[in-house]
OpenMM code with the backbone's topology and positions (N, CA, C; nanometers):
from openmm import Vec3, app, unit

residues = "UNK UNK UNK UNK UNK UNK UNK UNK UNK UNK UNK UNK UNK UNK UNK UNK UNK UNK UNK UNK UNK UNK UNK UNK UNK UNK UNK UNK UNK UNK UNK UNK UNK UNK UNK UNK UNK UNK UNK UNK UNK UNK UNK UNK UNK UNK UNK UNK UNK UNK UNK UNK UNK UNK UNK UNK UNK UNK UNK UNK UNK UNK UNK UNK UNK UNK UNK UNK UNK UNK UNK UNK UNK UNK".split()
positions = [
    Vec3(-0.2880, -1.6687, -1.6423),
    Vec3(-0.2208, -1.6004, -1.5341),
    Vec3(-0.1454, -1.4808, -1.5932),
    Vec3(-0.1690, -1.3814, -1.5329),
    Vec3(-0.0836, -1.2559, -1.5647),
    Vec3(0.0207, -1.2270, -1.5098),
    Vec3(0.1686, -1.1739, -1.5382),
    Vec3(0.2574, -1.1288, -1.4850),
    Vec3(0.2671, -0.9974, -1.4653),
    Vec3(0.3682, -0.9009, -1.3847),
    Vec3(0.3807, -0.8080, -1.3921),
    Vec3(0.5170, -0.7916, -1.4925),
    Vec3(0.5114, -0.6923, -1.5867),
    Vec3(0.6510, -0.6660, -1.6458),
    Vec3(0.7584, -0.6261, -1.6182),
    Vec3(0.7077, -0.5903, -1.4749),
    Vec3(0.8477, -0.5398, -1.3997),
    Vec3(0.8820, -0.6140, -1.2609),
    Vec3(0.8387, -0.7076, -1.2382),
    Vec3(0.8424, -0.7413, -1.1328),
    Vec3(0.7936, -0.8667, -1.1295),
    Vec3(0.7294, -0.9596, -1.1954),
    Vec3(0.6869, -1.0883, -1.1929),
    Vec3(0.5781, -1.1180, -1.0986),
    Vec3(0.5197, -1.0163, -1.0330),
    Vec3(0.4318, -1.0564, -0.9410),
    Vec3(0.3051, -1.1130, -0.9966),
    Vec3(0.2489, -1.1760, -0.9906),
    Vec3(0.1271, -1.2600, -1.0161),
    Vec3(0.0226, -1.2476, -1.0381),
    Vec3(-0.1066, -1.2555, -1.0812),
    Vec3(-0.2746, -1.2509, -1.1199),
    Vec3(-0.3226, -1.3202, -0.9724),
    Vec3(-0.2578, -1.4113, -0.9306),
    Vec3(-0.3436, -1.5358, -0.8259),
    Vec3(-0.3265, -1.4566, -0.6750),
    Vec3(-0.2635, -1.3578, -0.6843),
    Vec3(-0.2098, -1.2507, -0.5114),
    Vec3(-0.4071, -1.2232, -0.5329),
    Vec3(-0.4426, -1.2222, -0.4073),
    Vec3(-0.5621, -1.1553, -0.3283),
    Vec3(-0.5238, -1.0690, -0.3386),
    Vec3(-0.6470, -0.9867, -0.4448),
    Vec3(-0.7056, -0.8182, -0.4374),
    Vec3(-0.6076, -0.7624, -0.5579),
    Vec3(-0.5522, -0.8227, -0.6170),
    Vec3(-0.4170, -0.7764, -0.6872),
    Vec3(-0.5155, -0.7509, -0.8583),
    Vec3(-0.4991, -0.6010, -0.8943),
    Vec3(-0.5488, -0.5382, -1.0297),
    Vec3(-0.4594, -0.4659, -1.0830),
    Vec3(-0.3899, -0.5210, -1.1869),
    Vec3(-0.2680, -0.4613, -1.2903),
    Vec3(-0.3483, -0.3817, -1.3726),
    Vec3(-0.2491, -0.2749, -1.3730),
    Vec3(-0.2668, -0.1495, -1.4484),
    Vec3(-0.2771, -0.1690, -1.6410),
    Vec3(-0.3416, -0.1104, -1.7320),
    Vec3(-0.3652, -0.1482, -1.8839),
    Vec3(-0.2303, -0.1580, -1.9280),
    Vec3(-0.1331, -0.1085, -1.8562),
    Vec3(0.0089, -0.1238, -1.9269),
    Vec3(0.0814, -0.2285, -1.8664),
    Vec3(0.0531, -0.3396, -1.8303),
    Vec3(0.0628, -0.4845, -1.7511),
    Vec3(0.1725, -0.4212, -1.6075),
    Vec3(0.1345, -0.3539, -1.5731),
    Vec3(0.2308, -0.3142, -1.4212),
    Vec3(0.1291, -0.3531, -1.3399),
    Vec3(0.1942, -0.4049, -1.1995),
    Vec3(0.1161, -0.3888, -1.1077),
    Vec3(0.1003, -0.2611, -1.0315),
    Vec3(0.0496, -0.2408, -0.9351),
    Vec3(0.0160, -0.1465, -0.8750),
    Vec3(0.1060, -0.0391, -0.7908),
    Vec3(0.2298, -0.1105, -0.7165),
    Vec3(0.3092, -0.0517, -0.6969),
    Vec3(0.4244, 0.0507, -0.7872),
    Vec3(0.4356, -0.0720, -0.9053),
    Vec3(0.5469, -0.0186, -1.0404),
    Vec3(0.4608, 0.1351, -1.1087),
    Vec3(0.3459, 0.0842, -1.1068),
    Vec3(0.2883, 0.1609, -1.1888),
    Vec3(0.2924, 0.3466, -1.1062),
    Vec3(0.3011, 0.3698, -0.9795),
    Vec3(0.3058, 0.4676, -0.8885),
    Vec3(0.4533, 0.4753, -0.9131),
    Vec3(0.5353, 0.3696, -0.9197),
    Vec3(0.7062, 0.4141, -0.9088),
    Vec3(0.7237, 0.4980, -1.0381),
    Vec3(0.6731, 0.4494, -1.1534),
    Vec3(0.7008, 0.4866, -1.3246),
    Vec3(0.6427, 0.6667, -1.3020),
    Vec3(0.5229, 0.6598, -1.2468),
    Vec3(0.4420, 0.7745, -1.2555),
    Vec3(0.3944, 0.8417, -1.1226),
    Vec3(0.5157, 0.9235, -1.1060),
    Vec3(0.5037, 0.9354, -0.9379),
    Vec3(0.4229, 1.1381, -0.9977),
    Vec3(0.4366, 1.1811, -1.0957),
    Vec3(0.3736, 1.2797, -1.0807),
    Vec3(0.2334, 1.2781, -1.1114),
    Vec3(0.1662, 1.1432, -1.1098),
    Vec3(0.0040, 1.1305, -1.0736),
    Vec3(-0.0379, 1.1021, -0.9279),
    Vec3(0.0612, 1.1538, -0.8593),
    Vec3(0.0337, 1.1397, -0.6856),
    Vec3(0.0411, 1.2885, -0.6506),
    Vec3(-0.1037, 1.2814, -0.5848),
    Vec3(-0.1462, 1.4440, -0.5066),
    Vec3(-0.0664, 1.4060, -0.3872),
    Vec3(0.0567, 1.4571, -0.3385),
    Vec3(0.1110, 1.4168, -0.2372),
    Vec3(-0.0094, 1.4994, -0.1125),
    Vec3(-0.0605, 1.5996, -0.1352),
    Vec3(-0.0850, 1.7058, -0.0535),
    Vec3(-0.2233, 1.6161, 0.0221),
    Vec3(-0.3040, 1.5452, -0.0668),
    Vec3(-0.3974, 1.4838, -0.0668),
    Vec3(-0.3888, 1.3874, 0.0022),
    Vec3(-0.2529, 1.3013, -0.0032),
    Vec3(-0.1983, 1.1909, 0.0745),
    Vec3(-0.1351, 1.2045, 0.2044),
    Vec3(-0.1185, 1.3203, 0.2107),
    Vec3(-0.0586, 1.4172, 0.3410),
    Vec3(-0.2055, 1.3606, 0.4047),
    Vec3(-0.2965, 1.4562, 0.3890),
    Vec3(-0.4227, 1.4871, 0.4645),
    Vec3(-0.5077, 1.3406, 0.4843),
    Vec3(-0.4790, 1.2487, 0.3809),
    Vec3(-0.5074, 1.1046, 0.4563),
    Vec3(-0.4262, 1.0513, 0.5274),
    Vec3(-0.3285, 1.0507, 0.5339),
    Vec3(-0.2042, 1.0194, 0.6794),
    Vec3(-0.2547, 1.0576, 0.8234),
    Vec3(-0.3136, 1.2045, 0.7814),
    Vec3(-0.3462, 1.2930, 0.8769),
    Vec3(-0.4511, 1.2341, 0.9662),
    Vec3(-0.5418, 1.1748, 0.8716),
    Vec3(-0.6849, 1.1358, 0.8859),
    Vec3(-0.6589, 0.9850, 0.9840),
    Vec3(-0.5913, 0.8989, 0.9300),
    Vec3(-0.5550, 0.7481, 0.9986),
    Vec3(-0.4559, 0.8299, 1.1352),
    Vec3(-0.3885, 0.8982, 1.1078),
    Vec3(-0.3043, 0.9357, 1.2563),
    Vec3(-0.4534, 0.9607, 1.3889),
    Vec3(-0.5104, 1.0697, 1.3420),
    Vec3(-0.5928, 1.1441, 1.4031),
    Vec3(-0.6902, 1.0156, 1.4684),
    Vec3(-0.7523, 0.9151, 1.4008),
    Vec3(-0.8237, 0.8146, 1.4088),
    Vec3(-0.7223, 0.7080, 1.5165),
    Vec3(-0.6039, 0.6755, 1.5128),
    Vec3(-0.5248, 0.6042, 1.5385),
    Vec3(-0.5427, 0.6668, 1.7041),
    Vec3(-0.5141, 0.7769, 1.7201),
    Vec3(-0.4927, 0.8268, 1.8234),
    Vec3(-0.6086, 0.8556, 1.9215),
    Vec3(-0.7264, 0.8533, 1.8946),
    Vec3(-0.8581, 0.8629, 1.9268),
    Vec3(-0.8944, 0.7186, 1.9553),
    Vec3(-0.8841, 0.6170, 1.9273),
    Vec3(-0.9187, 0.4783, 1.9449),
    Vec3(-0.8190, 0.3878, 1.9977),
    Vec3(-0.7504, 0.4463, 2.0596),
    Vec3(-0.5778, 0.3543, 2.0601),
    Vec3(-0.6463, 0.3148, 2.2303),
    Vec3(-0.6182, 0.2068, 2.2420),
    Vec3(-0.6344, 0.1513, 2.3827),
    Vec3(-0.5130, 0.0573, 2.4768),
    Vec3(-0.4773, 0.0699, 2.3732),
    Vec3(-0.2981, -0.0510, 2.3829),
    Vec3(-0.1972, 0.0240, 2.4936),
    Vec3(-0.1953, 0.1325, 2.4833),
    Vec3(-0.0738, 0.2011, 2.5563),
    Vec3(0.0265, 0.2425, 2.4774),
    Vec3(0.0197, 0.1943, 2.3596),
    Vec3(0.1572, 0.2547, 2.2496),
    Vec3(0.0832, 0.3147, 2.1603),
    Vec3(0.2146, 0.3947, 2.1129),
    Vec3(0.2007, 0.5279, 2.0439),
    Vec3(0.2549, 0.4940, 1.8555),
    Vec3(0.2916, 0.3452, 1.7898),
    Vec3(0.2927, 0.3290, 1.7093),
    Vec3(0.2787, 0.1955, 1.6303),
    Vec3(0.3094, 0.1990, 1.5370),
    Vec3(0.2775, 0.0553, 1.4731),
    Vec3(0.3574, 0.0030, 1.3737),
    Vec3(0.4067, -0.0598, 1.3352),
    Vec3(0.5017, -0.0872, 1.2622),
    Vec3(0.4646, -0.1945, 1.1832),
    Vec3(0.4654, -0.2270, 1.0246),
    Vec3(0.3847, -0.3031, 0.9917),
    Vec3(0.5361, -0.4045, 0.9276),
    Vec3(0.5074, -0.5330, 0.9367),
    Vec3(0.6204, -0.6295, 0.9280),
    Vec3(0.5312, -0.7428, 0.8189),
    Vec3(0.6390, -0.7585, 0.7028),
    Vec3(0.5320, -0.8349, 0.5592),
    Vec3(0.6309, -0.9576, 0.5929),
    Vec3(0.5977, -1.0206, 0.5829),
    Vec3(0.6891, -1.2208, 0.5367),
    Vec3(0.5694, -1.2508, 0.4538),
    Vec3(0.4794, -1.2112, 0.3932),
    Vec3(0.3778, -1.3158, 0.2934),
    Vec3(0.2626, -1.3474, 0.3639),
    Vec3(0.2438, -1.4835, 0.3806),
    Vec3(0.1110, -1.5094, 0.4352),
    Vec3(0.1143, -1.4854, 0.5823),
    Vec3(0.2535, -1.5031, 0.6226),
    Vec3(0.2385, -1.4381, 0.8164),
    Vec3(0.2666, -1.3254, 0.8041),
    Vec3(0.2584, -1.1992, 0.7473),
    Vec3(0.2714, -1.1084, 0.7596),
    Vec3(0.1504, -1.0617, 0.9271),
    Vec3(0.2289, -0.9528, 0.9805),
    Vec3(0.1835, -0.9404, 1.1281),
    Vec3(0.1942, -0.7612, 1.1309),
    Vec3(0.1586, -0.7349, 1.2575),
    Vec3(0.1482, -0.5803, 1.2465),
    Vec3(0.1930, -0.5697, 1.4455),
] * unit.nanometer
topology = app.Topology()
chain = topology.addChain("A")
for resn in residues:
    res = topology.addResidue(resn, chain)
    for name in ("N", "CA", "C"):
        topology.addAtom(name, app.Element.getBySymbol(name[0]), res)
């Protein structure tokens, strides 16, 4: 089982791939935030908004995503 070094998070989490310097995935973006094309991440925001808004059938205009673990809900 692998840990994270900054955070203790786990090998056994679903979908979960630590970085060669044992960080997980989040730490590893916090340590090294100038390997983020923000501009790039702009224009995929853009892309899920644009999509969001084209397929929305609900009547609301947002989404709010709420984590507790395995009940995590949206």
């Amino acid at each position: 089982m692998i840990y994270c070094k900054n955070c203790l998070n786990i090998s056994t989490r679903p979908n979960i791939k630590f970085m060669e310097d044992g960080l997980s995935p989040p730490f590893a973006v916090y340590f090294n935030p100038a390997e983020i094309d923000w501009d790039e991440r702009k224009e995929e925001l853009k892309e899920v908004i644009t999509f969001g808004k084209a397929n929305n059938h609900s009547g609301c205009d947002c989404i709010i995503g709420v984590s507790g673990g395995k009940e995590s809900t949206r």
